[in-house]
N, C-alpha and C positions, 0 to 999 in steps of 0.2 A: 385245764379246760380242754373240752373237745374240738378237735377240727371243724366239728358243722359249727358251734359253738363260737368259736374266735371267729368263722366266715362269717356268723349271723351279725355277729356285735358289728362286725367292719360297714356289711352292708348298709343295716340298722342307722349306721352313723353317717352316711354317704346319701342314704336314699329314705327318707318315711313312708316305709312299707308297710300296706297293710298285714298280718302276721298269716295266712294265706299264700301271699305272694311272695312275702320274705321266704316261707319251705318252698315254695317251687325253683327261686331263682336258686338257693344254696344246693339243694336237692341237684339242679341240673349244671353246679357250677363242679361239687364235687363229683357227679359222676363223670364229669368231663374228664377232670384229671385223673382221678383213683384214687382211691383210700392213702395210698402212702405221702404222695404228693401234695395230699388235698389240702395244707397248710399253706403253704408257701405257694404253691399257683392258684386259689385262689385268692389271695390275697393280692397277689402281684396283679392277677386277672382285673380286680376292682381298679385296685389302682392304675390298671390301663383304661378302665373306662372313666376314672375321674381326673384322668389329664391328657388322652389326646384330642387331639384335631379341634381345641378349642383355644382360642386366642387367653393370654393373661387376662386376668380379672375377669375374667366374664362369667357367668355363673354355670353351671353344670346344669345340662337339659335335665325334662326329671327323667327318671331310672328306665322307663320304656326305650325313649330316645336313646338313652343312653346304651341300653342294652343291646340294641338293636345295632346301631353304630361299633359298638368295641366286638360285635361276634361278626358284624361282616369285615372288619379289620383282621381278626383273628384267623377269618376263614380263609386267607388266605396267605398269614403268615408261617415262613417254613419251619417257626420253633414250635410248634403243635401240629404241624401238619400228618396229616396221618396216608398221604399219598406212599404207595410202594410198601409202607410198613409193614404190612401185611400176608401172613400166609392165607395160601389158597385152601379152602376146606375140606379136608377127607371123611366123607361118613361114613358109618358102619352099614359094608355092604351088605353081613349079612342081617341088618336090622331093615335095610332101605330096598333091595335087591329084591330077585337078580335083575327085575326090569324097572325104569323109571318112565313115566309117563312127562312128554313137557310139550306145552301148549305155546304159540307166540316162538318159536324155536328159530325162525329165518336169522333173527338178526337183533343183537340190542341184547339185552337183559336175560333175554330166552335163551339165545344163542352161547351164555355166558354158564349158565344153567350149564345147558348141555355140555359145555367144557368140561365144568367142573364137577358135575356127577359120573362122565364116562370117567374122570381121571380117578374118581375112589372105584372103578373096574364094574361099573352097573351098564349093562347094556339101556338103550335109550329107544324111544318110540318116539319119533318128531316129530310135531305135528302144526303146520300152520298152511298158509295160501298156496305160496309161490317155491313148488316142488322143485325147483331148480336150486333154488338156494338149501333147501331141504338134504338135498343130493349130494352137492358142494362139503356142506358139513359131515353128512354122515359118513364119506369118504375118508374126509380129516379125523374123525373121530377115531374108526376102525383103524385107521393107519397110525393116527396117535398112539392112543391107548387099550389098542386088541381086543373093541368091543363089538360087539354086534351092535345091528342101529334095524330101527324099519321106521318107514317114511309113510305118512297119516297125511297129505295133501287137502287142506278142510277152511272153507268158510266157516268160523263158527257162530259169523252172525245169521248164518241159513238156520230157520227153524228144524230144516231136517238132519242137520250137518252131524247130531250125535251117534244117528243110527251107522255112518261108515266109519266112526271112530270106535262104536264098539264093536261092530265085525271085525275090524282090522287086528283087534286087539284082546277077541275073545280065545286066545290059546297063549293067552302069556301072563305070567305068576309077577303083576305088577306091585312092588313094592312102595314106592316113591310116585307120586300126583304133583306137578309142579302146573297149578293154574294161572300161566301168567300170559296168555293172549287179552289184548285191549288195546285200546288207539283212544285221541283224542280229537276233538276239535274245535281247536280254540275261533270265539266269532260272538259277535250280540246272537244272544238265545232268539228273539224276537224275530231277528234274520235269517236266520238256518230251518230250513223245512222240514216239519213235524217228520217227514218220513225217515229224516238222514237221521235226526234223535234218536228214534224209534228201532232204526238198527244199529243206532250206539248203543242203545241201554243193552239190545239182546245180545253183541260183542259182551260187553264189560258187566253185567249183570247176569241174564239167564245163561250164559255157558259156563260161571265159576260155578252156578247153581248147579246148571244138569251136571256135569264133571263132580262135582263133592259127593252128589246124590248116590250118583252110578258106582263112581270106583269108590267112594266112601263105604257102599255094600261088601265090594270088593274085598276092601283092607281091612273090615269087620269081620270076614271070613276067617284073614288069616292069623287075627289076633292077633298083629303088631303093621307098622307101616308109618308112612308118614304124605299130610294132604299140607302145601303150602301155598297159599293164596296169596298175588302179589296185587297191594292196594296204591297207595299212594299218601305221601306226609302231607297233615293238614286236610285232608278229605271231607273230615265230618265240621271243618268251620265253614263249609260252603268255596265256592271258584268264584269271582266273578270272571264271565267273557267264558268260560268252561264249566257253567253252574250243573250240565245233565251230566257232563263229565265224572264232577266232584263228587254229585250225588251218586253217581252207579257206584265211585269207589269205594265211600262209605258205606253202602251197603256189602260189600265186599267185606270191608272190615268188622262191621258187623255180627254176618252172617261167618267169618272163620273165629271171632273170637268167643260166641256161642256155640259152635262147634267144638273148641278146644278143651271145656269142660263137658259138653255132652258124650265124645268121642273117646275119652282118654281112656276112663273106663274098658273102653272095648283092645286098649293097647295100641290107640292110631295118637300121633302126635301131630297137632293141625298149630300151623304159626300164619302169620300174616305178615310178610313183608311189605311194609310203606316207604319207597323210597321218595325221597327228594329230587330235585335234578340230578339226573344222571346224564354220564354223557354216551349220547347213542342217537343213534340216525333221529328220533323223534324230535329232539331238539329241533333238528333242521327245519323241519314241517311245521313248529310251533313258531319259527322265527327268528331264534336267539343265535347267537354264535358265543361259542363257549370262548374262546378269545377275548372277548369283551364284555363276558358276565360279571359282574361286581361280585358274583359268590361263584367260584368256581365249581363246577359240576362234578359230582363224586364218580371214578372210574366205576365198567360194571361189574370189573373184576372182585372191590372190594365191596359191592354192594352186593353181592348175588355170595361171597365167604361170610360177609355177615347176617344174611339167609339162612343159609346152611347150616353155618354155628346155632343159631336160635334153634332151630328146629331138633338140632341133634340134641338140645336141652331141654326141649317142649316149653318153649315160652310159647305166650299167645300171640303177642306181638313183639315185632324189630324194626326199630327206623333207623336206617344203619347210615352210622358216621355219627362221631362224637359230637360234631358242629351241630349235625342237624338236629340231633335228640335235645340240643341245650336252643336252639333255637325255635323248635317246637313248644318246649317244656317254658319258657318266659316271656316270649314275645305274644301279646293278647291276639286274640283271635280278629279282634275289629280292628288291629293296625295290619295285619294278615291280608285279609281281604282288600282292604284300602290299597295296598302294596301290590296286591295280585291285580288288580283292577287298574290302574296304575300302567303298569310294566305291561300287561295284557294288552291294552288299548294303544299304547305305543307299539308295540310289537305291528299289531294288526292294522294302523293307520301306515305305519313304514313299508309293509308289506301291499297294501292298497295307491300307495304313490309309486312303489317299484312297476305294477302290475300298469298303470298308466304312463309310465314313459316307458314301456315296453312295446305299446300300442301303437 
């Protein structure tokens, strides 16, 4: 009998799945562990979820519940943990090179980029708000990894913002597009003013737009390259408290994994990175403090290798970390939002009584 096979029957026996749900949950319990493993931890995996944290004789929540509970347990136990495990990703410079474009580059996710592309020896083009921090980096980088760096200082929620991005960068043989400028803001939709939206969507929507557009001509030129769009996990079930948010990202997602079969052709490789919480200053702005998150926030170290990996393979999409992809892949979409809506509102009432005894 096959590993998915004995997983199915175990589940089958545990939980009346409809046959639908039953492939998603085995689906995302063996890609958790791996083909070799996939026997015995998932098996042992079931059996964590139909014996903890539940008093004798009491009955087993049904499989959602259940599911949802043994992978926030698992997310932060150290026998699966996948923190440090990881190497840093080296791409093919001469497939990616000699220039990498990254957008969002100050700090966070961006910043993580640019580490790890100047360390496969691509020189880097930076590009976000606040030129100082811009500065800061490309210093380290050049001193790290003996690259060249040039510094792109840009709103990219300004309608005009793309025309000094491509001056800046019309005498460089840009291989690599890393589109990962966006912010969020978390708040009842109803209360936040149409104008602040309005230059949310052109941050997180029309600049991955214009940027694919432009250097996507680009990398069609050179007949190979690579465009990486960073979206967000869960995007397309809706946010609540982050609903113009959610929705910019899914289109994000979207619009790279139409790309990904339009483009390939032409020898450009487009992925979409969707991460989960990660940990990086935006947290803070959102509210939460990674100390006290019930699912611990994946470093950006390993989210930004498992980026890079995708893309060096031309998948379409990457939701990077083993926890997230299985939490993704079983947990329904309307326990999702319930959960986001939830954690959001508390965040933002917490945040709303600090802001008054501060007065």
């Amino acid at each position: 009998m096959s590993d998915g096979s004995r997983a199915s029957n175990n589940v089958n026996y545990l939980f009346p799945l409809a046959e639908k749900e039953l492939r998603a949950f085995v689906h995302a319990v063996n890609e958790l562990f791996g083909t070799e493993q996939a026997r015995r931890s998932a098996l042992d995996w079931i059996h964590e979820i139909e014996v903890m944290n539940w008093p004798a004789g009491e009955a087993i929540p049904n499989w959602r519940e259940a599911t949802v509970r043994a992978s926030a347990r698992l997310c932060s136990s150290s026998s699966i943990s996948e923190r440090h495990k990881f190497m840093k990703t080296q791409i093919d410079k001469e497939r990616f090179g000699p220039w990498a474009l990254i957008t969002g580059a100050s700090s966070g996710i961006g910043r993580e980029f640019a580490r790890q592309v100047a360390g496969s020896g691509i020189h880097v083009v930076l590009v976000a708000r606040r030129e100082n921090l811009l500065e800061d980096l490309g210093r380290e980088l050049a001193n790290d990894f003996h690259v060249r760096y040039r510094l792109v200082a840009a709103d990219l929620s300004l309608r005009d913002s793309m025309e000094g991005l491509v001056e800046r960068t019309k005498n460089l043989d840009i291989g690599l597009v890393v589109s990962n400028a966006g912010t969020g803001n978390p708040g009842e939709f109803l209360k936040i003013e149409l104008q602040t939206l309005e230059t949310l969507l052109r941050l997180n929507t029309l600049a991955h737009l214009q940027i694919a557009h432009f250097f996507g001509r680009k990398l069609a030129q050179r007949r190979q390259g690579g465009l990486l769009l960073v979206g967000a996990m869960g995007a397309e079930t809706g946010v609540p408290c982050m609903a113009n948010d959610g929705a910019a990202k899914a289109y994000v997602h979207s619009l790279g994994e139409g790309l990904h079969v339009e483009l390939k052709p032409l020898g450009i490789s487009v992925t979409v990175l969707a991460p989960g919480f990660t940990d990086t200053p935006v947290l803070a702005k959102f509210g939460f403090n990674p100390q006290t998150m019930l699912m611990k926030p994946m470093n950006a170290d390993q989210c930004v290798a498992e980026g890079l990996r995708a893309l060096q393979e031309n998948r379409s999409m990457i939701i990077p970390g083993k926890m997230n992809r299985l939490m993704n892949a079983v947990i329904p979409a309307s326990f999702k939002r319930n959960m986001t809506a939830k954690t959001l509102a508390k965040v933002l009432a917490n945040s709303r009584s600090t802001v008054c005894r501060s007065c």
